[in-house]
C-alpha positions, 0 to 999 in steps of 0.5 A: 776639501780633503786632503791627502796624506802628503798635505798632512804630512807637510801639516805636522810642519806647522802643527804639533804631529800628534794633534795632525794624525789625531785630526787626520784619524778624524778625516779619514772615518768621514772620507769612508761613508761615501766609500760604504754607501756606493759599496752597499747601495743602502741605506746606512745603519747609522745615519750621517750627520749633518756636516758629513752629509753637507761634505759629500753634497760638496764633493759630488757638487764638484764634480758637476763642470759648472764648478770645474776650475778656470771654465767658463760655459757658453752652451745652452745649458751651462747652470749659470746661478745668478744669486749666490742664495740659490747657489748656496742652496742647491751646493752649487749644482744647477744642471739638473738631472736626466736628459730631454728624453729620459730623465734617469739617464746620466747627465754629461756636464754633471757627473755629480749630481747623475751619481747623485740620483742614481744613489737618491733612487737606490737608497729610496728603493732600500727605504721601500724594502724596510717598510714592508714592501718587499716585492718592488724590484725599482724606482725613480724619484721624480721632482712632481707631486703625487697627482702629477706623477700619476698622470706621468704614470699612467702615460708612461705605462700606455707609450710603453705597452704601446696601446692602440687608441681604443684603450683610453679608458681608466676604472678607479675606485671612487676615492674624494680628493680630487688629486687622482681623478684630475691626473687621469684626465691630465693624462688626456684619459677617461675616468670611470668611477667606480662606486664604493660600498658600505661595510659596517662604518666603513666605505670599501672597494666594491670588486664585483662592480669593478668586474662588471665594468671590466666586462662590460668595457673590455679593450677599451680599459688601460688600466685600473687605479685603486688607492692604498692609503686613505682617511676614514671612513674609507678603507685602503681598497682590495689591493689583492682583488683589483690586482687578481682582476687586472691578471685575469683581463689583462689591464694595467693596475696603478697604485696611488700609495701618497700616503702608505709607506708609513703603515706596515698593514698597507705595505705588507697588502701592497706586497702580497698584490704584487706577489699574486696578481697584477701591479704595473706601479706604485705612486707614493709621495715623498712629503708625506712619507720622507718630510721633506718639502711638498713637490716630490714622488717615488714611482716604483713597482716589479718590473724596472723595464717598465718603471724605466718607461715611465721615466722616458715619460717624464718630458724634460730633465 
């Protein structure tokens, strides 16, 4: 816990001075990263290392009133931790965050962990930015895996366009992982596979079937899905030609990037469809680009009126 200028002034009592304002120069150049970070909303020049990063997760874990002095909670949600194991992992905050209908929406009994969140999606969306893909304008970090997260995306961008019943139907550029496929069923939508073509010793996006398919299917297509990161021998699709086709008829463009933050290629194509066609969203896992364990995802795209729907999509908090 830090400590005032007024505590360390009575330190020097017990301590040679010299040694407290030597200790207390310490304190003061810790106590300003948080100061710096909520200032720039960035990501850091210098990264912090551990003990400063476990000393702000504790002070922002204070914040929360589950761990406000003297209360005892009695409501339905008080983030009561049985196991000081799980307790000590979590830097004792067990509220969560988001709300029931929103899961970006500030937390009342948690004023710790909302910040947190509010600065987890910032400095995630910074991270984007440095990898080359510049043209995303927000994100959320949602707790989902990158197949769930694309069925929560898919549902958030119909709820929001308010799309008649007719428009369930989704065209995505055939991709053999099954992740994708079963998020657009998940999503209670109908896949159309769109066929790959044969480029020398790779499979590539064919944009004329995908063409035919959108005139032959018109208002019944939400949206398209095209992937952007992939192994050989299938290529990263036409992001710009499926999102120059989305502008032109009018539907929904869903990236599955799981993998692409890490290849400044993918990142640069992501950003120029964006600039001249049509993206709604962008879906990349953060396992696979941040290591950190499996079971998160950053869901960003151009527009945060929209990526702000798709987290009102999220059930739950």
């Amino acid at each position: 816990m830090a400590m005032d200028d007024a505590t360390l002034e009575l330190c020097k009592g017990l301590v040679d001075p010299a040694y407290i304002e030597q200790g207390k120069q310490a304190v003061r150049s810790r106590e300003a990263l948080p100061r710096q970070l909520l200032s720039n909303r960035k990501l850091p020049a210098d990264g912090w290392d551990d003990h400063s990063i476990e000393a702000f997760l504790q002070h922002l874990s204070l914040m929360d009133s589950n761990n406000f002095m003297g209360n005892v909670g009695v409501g339905e949600r008080e983030a009561r931790i049985y196991s000081s194991l799980v307790a000590q992992r979590h830097y004792r905050m067990g509220h969560g965050i988001g709300r029931s209908g929103d899961v970006a929406a500030i937390q009342p009994k948690a004023a710790g962990s909302s910040l947190l969140v509010q600065l987890v999606n910032l400095l995630a969306l910074d991270a984007m930015k440095i990898a080359g893909v510049t043209d995303v304008s927000a994100c959320i970090v949602v707790p989902m895996a990158t197949g769930l997260s694309l069925a929560v995306t898919v549902l958030g961008l119909r709820l929001h366009w308010k799309s008649p019943p007719t428009r369930r139907k989704v065209l995505w550029s055939r991709i053999d992982q099954k992740s994708c496929f079963k998020a657009i069923v998940t999503a209670g939508l109908e896949p159309i596979v769109v066929p790959l073509v044969t480029q020398g010793d790779e499979l590539v996006t064919d944009i004329a079937a995908f063409e035919a398919l959108l005139q032959e299917h018109g208002d019944e297509v939400l949206c398209c899905v095209s992937t952007a990161s992939c192994f050989a021998p299938r290529a990263p699709d036409n992001l710009e030609g499926i999102a120059r086709l989305c502008a032109q008829y009018g539907v929904g463009h869903v990236v599955n990037n799981a993998y692409g933050l890490q290849c400044r290629a993918t990142c640069k194509a992501l950003s120029r469809a964006i600039r001249v066609g049509r993206v709604d969203a962008v879906v990349q896992s953060t396992d696979k680009n941040f290591m950190v364990p499996v079971g998160g995802a950053v869901i960003s795209g151009p527009d945060p009126k929209t990526i702000e729907a798709i987290g009102k999509a999220y059930p739950g908090r």
